[in-house]
C-alpha positions, 0 to 999 in steps of 0.5 A, spaced: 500 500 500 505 504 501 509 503 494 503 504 491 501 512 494 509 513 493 508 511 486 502 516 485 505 521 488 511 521 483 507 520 478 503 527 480 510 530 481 512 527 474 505 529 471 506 538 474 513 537 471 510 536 464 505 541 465 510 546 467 514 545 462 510 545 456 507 553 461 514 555 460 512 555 452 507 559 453 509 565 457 514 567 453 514 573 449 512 575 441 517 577 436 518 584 435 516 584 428 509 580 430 507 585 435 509 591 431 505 589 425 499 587 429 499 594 432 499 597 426 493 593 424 490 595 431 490 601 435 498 603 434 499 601 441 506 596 441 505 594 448 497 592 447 499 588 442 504 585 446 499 584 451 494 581 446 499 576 443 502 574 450 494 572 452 493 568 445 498 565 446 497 562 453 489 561 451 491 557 444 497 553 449 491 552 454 486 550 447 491 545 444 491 542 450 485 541 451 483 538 444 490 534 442 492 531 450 489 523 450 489 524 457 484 528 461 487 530 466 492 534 461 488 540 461 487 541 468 494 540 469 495 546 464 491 549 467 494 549 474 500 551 471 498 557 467 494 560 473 501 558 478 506 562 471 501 568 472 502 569 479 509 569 478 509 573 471 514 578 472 511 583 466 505 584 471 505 588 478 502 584 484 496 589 485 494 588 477 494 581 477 487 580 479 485 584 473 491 581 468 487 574 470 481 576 468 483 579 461 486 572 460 479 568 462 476 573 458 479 572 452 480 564 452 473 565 452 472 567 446 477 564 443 473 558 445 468 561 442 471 562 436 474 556 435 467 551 437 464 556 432 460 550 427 456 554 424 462 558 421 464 557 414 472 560 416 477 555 418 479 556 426 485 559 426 481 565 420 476 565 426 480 566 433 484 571 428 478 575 427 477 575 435 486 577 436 485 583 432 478 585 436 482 585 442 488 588 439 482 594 437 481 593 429 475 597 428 475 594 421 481 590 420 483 589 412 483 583 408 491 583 409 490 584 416 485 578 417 490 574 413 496 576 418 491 574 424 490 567 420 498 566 419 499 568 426 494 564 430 495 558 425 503 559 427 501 558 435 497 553 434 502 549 431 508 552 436 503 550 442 502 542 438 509 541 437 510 543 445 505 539 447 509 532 444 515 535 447 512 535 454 508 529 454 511 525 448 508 523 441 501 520 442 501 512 440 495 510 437 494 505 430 494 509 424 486 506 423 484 509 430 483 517 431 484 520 438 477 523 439 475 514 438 481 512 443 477 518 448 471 516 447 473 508 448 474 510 455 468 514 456 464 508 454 469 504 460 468 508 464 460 508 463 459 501 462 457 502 455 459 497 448 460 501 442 456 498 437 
């Protein structure tokens, strides 16, 4: 009994580690060259624009994890992680962190949306790039800005995929077999219920 709670809490252990190394991706900062082009689409202010794509960063990381990790329990590890990296941000000062936290739920939330939205016609990352530039105050984003906002968003994704695998290694799944039916597998053990 006792070597098998100490082998839980090593996994515990090991499984924070990997939350928080894949975290450490997802605060770090924009490229100058991205910050500034998304201010010159948005209110020309360099510093909300860095502010916006820090934010996009981390909620898309937190969306990735969500959607592409075969363990359940990844999003919530993420999530744990991001809250723990907020709290130490040194780009934020203490008595603004309570709001900083807001303005990130606030938009994880809409790209969320964003990103359930099966009604649209555009591709998800043409949609969460539409809500960037509504956060980085595009009042009428041309088609070059909406472009850029795509090529953006597409990029973090593929980042925050690529970090993922790197934190918790490559998903091993038959090649007949896509994650959302190996999830599904084990709702359907869990519940008792056979597919059919």
């Amino acid at each position: 009994m006792a070597l098998s709670l100490w082998g839980s809490v090593g996994e515990s252990r090991r499984r924070e580690a990997r939350a928080r190394l894949y975290v450490e991706h997802l605060m770090a900062d924009p490229p100058a060259d991205i910050v500034l082009r998304l201010a010159a689409a948005g209110d020309a202010d360099d510093d909300h624009a860095r502010w916006e794509l820090r934010y996009a960063l981390r909620a898309i990381g937190y969306l990735v994890s969500e959607r592409d990790a075969l363990d359940d329990r990844t999003s919530a590890e993420v999530a744990h992680a991001i809250d723990d990296a907020h709290e130490a941000d040194p780009n934020v000062a203490r008595d603004r962190r309570a709001i900083a936290q807001r303005q990130f739920n606030e938009r994880l939330r809409d790209y969320r949306a964003a990103l359930a939205d099966r009604t649209a016609t555009a591709a998800p990352a043409e949609r969460i790039g539409r809500v960037l530039l509504s956060y980085a105050r595009s009042a009428s984003p041309s088609n070059a800005d909406a472009r850029f906002a795509a090529e953006v968003v597409a990029e973090l994704i593929a980042q925050c995929n690529a970090a993922l695998r790197e934190a918790y290694g490559e998903a091993s799944l038959p090649m007949d077999t896509a994650p959302s039916e190996l999830r599904r597998g084990r709702e359907d053990e869990k519940t008792g219920r056979r597919g059919g």
